[in-house]
Backbone as JSON, one array per atom type, in Angstrom:
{
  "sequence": "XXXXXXXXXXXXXXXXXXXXXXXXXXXXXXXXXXXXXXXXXXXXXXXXXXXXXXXXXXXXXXXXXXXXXXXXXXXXXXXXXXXXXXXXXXXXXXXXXXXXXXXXXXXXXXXXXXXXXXXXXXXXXXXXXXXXXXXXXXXXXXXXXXXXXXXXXXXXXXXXXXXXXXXXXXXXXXXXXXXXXXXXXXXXXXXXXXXXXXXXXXXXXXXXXXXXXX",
  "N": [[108.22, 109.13, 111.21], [105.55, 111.49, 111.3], [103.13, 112.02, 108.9], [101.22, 113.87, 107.57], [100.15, 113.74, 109.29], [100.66, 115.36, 107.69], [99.02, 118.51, 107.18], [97.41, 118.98, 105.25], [96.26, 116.53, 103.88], [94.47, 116.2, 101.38], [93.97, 117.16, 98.95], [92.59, 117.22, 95.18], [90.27, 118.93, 93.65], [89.84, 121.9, 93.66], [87.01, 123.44, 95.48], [84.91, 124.95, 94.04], [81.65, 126.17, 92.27], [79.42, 126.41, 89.24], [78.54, 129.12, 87.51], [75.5, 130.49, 86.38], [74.37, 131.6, 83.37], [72.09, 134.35, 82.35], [68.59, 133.95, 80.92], [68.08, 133.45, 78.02], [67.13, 134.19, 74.8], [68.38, 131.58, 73.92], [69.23, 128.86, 75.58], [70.19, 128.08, 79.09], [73.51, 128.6, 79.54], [76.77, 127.42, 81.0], [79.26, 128.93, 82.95], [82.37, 128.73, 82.53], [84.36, 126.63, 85.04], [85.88, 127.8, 87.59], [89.47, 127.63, 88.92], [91.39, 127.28, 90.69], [95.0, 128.55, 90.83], [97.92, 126.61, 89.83], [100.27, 125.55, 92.52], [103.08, 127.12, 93.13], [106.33, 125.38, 93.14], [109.27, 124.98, 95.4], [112.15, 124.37, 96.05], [114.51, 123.55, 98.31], [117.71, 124.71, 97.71], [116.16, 127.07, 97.4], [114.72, 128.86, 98.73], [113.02, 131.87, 100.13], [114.4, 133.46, 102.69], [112.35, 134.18, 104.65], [111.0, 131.98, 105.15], [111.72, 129.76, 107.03], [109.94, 131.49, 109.61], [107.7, 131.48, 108.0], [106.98, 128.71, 107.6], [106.74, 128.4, 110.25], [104.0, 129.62, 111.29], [102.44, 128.11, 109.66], [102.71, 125.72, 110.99], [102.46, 125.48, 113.51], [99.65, 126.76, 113.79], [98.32, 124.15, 112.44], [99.36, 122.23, 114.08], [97.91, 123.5, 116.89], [95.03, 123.66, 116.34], [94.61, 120.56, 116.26], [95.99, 118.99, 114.49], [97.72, 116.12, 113.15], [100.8, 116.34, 113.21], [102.97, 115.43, 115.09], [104.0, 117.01, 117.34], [102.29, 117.46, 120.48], [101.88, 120.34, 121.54], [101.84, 123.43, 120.2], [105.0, 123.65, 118.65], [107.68, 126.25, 119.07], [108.59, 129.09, 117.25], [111.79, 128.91, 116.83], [112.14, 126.11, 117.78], [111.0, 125.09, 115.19], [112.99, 126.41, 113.16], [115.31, 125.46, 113.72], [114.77, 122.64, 113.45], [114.61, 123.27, 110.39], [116.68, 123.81, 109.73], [118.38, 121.59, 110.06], [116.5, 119.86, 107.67], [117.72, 121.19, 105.62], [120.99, 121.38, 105.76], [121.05, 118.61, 105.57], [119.32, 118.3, 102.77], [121.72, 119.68, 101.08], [123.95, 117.41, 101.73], [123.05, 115.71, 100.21], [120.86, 114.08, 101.75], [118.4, 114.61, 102.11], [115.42, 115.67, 100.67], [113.4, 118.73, 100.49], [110.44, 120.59, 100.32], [108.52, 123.61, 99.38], [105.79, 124.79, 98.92], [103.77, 127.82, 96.96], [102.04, 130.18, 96.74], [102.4, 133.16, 95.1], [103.93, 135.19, 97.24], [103.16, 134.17, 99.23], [103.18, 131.37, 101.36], [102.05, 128.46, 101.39], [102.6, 125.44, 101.63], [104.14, 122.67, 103.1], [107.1, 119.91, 102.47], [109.18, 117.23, 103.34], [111.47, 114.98, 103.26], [113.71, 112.44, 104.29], [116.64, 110.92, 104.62], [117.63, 107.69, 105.65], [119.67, 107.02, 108.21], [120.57, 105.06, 109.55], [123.48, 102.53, 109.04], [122.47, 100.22, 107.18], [120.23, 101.04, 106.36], [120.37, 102.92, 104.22], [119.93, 103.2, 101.69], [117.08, 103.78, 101.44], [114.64, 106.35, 102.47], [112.6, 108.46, 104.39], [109.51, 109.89, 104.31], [109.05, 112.8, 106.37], [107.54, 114.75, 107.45], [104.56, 116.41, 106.26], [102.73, 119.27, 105.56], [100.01, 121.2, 105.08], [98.48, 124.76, 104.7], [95.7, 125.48, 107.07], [93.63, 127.31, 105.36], [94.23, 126.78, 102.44], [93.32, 124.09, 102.03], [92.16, 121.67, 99.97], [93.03, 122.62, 97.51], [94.55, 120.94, 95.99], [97.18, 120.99, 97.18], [98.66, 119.1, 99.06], [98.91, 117.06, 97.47], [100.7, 117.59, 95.65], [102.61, 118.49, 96.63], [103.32, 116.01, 97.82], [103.44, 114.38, 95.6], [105.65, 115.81, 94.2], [107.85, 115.02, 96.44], [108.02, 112.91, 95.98], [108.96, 112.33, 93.12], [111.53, 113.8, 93.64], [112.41, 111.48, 95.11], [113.01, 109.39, 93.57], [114.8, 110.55, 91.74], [116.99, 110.71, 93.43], [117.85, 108.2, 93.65], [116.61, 106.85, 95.59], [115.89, 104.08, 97.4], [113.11, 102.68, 98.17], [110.85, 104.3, 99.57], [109.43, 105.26, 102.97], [106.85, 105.98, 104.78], [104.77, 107.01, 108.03], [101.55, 107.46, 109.05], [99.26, 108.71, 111.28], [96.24, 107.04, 112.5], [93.66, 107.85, 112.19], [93.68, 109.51, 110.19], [92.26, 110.4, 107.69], [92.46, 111.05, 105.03], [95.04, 112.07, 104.46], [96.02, 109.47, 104.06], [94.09, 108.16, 102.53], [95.47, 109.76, 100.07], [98.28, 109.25, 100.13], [97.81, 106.52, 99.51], [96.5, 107.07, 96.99], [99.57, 107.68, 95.64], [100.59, 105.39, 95.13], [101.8, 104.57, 97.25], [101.53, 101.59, 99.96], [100.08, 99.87, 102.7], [102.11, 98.85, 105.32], [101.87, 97.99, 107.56], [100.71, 98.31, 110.9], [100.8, 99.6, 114.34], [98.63, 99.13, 116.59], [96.46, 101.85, 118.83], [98.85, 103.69, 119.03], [99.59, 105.76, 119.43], [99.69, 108.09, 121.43], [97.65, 111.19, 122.44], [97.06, 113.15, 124.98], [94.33, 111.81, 126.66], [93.29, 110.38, 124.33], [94.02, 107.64, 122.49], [95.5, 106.71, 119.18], [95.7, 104.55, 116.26], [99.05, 103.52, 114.3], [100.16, 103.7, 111.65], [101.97, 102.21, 109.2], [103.3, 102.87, 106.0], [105.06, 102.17, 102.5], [106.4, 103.52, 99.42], [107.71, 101.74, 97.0], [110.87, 102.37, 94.96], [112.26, 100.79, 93.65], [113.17, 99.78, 90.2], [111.77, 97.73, 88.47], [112.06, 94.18, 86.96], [111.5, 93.68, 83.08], [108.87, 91.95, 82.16], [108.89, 89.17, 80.71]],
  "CA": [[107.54, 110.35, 110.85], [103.93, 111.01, 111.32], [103.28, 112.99, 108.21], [99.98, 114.76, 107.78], [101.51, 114.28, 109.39], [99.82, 116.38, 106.48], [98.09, 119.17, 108.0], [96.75, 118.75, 104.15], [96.64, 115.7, 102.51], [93.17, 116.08, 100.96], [94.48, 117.61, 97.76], [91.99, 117.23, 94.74], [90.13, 119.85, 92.71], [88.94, 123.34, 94.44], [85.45, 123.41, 95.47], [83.83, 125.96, 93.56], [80.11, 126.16, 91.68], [79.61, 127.15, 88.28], [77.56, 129.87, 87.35], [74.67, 130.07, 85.19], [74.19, 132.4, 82.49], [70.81, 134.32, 82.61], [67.84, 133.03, 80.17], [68.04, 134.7, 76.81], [66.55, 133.06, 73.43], [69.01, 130.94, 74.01], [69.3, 128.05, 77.16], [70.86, 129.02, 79.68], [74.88, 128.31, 79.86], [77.47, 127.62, 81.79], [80.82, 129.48, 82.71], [83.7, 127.37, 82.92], [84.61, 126.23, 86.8], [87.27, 128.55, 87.98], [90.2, 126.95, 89.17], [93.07, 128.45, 91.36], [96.37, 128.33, 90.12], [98.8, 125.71, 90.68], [100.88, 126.42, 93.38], [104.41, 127.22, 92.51], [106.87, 124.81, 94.28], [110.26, 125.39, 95.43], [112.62, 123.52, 96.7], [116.39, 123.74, 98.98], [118.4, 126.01, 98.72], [115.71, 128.39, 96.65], [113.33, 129.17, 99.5], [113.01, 132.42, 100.27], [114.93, 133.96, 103.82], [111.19, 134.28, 105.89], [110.4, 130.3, 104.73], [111.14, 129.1, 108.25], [108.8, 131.68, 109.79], [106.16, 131.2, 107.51], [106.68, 127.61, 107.99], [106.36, 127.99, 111.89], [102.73, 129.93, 111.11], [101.62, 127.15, 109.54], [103.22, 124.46, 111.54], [101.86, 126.27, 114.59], [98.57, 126.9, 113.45], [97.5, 123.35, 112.34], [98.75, 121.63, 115.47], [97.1, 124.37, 118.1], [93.62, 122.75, 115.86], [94.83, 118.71, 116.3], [96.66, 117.96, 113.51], [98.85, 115.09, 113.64], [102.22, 116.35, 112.68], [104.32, 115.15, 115.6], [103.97, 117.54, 118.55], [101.23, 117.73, 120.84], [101.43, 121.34, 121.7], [102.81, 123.88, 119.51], [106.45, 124.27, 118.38], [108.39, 127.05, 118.97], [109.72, 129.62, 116.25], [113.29, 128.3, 117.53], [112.07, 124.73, 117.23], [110.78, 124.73, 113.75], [113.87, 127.02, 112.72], [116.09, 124.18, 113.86], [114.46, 121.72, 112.88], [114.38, 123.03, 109.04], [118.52, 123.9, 109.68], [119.04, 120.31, 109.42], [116.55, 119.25, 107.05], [118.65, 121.72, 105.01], [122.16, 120.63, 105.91], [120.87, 117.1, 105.2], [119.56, 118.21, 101.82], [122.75, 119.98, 101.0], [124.57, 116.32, 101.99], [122.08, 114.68, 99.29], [120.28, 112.82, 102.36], [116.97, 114.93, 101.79], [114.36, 116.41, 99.85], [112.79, 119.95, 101.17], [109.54, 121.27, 99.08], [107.41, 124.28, 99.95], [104.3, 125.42, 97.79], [103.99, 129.18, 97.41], [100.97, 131.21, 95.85], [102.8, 134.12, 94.95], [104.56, 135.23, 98.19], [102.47, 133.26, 100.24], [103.61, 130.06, 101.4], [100.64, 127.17, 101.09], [102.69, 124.34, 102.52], [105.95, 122.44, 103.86], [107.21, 118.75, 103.12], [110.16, 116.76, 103.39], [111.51, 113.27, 103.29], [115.31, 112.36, 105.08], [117.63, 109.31, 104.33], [117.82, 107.31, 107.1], [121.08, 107.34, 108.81], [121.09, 103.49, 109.82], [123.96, 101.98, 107.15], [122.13, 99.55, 106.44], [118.81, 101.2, 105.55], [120.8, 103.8, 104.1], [119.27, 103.01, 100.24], [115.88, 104.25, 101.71], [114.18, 107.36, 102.9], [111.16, 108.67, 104.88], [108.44, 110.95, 104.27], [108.69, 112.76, 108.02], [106.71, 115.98, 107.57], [103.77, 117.24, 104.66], [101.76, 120.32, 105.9], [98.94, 122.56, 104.39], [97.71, 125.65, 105.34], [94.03, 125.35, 106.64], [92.98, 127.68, 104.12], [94.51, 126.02, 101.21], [92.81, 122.6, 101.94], [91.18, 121.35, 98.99], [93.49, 123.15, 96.25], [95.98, 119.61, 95.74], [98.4, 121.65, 97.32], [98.88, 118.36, 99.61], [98.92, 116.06, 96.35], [101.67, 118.63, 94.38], [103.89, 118.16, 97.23], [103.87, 114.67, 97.78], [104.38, 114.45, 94.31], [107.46, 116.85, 93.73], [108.78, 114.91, 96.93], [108.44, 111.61, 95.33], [109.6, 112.97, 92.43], [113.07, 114.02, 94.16], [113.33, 110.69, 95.67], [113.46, 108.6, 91.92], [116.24, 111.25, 91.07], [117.91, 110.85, 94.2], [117.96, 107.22, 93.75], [115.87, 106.45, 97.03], [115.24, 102.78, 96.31], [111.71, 103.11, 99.12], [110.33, 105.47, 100.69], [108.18, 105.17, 103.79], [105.96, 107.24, 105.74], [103.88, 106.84, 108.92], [100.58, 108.69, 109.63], [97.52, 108.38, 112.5], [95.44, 106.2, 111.85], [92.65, 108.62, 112.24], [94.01, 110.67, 109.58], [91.97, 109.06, 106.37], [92.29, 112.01, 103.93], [96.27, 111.22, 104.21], [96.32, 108.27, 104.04], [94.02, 108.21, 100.64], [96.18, 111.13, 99.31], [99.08, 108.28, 99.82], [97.39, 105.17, 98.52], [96.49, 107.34, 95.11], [100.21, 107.99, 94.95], [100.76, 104.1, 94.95], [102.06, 103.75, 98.72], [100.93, 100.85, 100.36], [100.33, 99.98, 103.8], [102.55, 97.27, 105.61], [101.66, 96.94, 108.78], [100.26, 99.34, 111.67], [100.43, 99.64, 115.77], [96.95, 99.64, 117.32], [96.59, 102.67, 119.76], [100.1, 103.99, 119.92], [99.85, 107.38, 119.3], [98.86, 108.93, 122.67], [97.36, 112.47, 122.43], [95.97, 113.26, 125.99], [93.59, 110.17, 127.23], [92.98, 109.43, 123.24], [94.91, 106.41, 121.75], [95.17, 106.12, 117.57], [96.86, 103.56, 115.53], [100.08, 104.54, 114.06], [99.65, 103.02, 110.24], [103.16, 102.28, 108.1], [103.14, 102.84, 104.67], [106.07, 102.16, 101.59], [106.47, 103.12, 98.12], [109.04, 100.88, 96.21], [110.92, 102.62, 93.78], [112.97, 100.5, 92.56], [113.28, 99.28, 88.9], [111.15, 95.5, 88.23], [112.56, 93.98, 85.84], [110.57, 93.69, 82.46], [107.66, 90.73, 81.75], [109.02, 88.21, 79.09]],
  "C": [[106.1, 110.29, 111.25], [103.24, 112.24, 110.16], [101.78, 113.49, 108.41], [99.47, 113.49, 108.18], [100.99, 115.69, 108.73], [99.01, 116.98, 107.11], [97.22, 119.25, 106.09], [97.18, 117.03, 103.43], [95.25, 115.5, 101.84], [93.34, 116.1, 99.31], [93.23, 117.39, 96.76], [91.29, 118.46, 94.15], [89.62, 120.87, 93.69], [87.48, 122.99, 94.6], [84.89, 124.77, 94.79], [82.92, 125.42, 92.32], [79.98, 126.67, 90.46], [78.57, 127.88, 88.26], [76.92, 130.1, 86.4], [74.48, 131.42, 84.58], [72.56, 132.99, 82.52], [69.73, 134.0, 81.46], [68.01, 134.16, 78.81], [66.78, 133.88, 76.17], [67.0, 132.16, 73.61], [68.78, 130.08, 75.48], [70.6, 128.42, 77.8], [72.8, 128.24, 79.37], [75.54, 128.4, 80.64], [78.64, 127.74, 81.95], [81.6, 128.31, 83.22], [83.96, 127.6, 84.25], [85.97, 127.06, 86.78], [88.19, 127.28, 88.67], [91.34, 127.68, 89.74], [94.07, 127.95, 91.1], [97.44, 127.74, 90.98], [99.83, 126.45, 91.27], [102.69, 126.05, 92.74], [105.33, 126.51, 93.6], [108.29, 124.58, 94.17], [110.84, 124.56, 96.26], [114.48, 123.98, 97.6], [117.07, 123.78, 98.09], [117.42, 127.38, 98.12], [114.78, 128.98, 97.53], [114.06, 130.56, 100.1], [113.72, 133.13, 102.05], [113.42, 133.96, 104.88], [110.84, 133.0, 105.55], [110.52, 129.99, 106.16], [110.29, 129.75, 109.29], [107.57, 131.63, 109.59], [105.85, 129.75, 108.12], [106.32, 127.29, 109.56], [105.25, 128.18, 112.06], [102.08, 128.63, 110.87], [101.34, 125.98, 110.1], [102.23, 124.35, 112.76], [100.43, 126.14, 114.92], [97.77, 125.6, 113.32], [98.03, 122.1, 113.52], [98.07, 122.0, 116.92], [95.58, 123.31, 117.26], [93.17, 121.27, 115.84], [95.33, 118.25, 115.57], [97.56, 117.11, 113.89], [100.05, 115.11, 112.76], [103.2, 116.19, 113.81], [104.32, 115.87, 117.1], [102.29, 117.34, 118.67], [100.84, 119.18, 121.46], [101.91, 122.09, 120.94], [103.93, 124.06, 119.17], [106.58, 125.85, 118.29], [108.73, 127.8, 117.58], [111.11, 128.9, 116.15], [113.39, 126.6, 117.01], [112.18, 124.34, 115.59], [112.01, 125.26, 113.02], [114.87, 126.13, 112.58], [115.61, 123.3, 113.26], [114.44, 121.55, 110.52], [116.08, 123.06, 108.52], [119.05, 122.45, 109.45], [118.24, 119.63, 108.62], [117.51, 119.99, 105.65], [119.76, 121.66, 105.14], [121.68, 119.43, 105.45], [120.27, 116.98, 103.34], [120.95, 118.43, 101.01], [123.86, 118.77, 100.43], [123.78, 115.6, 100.38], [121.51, 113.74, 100.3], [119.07, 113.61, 102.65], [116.51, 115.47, 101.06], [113.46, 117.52, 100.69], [111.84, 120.55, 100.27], [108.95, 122.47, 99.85], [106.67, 124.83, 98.88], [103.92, 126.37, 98.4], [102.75, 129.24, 96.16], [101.64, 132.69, 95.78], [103.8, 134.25, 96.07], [104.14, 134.76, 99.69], [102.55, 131.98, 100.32], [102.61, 129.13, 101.98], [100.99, 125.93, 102.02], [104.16, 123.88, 103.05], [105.9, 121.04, 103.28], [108.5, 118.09, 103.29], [110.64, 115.52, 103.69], [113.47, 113.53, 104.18], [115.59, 111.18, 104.89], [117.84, 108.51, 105.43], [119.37, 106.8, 107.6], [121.23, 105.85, 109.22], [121.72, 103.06, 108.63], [123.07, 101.2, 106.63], [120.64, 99.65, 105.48], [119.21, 102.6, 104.83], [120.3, 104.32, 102.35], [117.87, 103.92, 100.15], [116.1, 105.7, 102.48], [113.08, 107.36, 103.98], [111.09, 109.93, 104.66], [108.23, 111.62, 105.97], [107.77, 113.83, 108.22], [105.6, 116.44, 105.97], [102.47, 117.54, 105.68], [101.31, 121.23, 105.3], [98.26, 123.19, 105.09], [96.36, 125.34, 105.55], [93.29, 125.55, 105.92], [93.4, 127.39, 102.81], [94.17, 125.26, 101.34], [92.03, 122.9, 101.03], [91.71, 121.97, 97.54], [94.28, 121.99, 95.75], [97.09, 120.09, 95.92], [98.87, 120.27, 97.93], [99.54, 117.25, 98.21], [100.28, 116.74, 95.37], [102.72, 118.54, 94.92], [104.44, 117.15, 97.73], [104.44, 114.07, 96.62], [105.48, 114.68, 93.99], [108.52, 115.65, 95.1], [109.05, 113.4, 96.05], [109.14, 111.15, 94.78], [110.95, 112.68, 92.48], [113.62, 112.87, 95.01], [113.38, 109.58, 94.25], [114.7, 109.47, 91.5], [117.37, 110.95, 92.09], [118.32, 109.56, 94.51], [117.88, 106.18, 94.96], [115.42, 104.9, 96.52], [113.85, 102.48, 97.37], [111.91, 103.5, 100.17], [109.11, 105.17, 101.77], [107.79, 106.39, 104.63], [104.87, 106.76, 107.05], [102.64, 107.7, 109.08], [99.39, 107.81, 111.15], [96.61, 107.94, 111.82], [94.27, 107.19, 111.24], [92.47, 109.53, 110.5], [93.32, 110.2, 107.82], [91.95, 109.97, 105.15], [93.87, 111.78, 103.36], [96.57, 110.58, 103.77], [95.94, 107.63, 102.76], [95.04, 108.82, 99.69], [97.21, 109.37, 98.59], [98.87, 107.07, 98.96], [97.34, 105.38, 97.27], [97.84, 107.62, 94.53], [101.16, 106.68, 94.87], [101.76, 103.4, 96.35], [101.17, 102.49, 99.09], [101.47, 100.28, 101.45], [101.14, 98.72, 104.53], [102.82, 96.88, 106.67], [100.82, 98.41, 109.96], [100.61, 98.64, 113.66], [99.47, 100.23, 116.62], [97.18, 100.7, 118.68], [97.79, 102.74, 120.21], [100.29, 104.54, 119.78], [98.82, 107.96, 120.41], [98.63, 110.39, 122.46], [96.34, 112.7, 123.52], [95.63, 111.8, 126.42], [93.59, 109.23, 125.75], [94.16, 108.59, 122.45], [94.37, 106.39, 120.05], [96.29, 105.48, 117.25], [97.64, 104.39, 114.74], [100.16, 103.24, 112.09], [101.44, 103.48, 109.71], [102.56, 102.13, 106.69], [104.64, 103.06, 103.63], [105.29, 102.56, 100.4], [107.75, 102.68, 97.52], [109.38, 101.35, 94.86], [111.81, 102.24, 92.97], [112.89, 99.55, 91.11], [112.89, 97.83, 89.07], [111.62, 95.37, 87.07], [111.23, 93.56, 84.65], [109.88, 92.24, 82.67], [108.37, 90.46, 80.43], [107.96, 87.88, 78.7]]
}
């Protein structure tokens, strides 16, 4: 995978300023920090009939700007359409997890993990795709959906999950570390984009059961 890969993985609190109250008798005060509302997140088979267009907008959109989700020039409508036809057949199967984060009827992001089809690594998963709209960066829409996928791989009895990103990519790559991934190994300059070379960084989380401390 090369997940944000994450055209968001920044996630963390909104940026907005509070505002000050004007001087009375009183000192001045201050209004409580707005906060935009968590994004509502949906998962296979509940996604709405335009989900893989929206998802091509966004897909579209943040690699035409450089993101590192996997292509180097845009995907296709057609492409991304396909491409979500079997992570949906493969959820279906129970060999994935499909999230998308919606603000009302506006769809925020995409992610998805897949079982890996080798028998023998067949216990495990990967994280192959988590994308946020440009203009949602900075709401934890990135952080809500790594979450929920995580989430759906402890239920789905994923015993670890890995994920790859670009090296470059260090907002990712934190996102991951705070959700207790950790990195276990990397390949120096092997993600070609054009003339520029970045390292391709592995990362696991292990979810299976330690036994207790006597």
């Amino acid at each position: 995978m090369d997940p944000a890969n994450t055209g968001d993985a920044r996630g963390g609190a909104p940026d907005s300023h509070p505002a000050h109250a004007p001087r009375t008798t009183a000192p001045p005060t201050t209004a409580p920090r707005a906060t935009a509302p968590a994004p509502a997140l949906l998962a296979a088979p509940d996604l709405p009939a335009r989900f893989p267009a929206d998802a091509h907008r966004i897909l579209a959109a943040l690699v035409r700007d450089g993101a590192a989700l996997g292509w180097v020039d845009p995907p296709s409508p057609a492409e991304v359409a396909a491409l979500l036809d079997d992570v949906h057949a493969a959820a279906r199967a129970g060999d994935a997890a499909l999230r998308a984060a919606y603000d009302g009827d506006r769809l925020l992001g995409v992610g998805y993990w897949l079982r890996y089809a080798r028998p023998t690594h067949r216990p495990h998963a990967d994280l192959e795709k988590l994308a946020v709209a440009a203009d949602a960066h900075g709401r934890g829409v990135g952080r809500a959906l790594a979450a929920a996928l995580v989430a759906d791989a402890r239920a789905a009895g994923i015993e670890v999950l890995t994920l790859d990103a670009r090296g470059d990519n260090d907002s990712a790559l934190g996102l991951y570390r705070s959700l207790g991934f950790t990195e276990y190994g990397r390949l120096p300059g092997f993600v070609a984009v054009g003339e520029r070379r970045y390292d391709k960084v592995f990362c696991m989380l292990d979810l299976r059961a330690r036994p207790a401390r006597q």
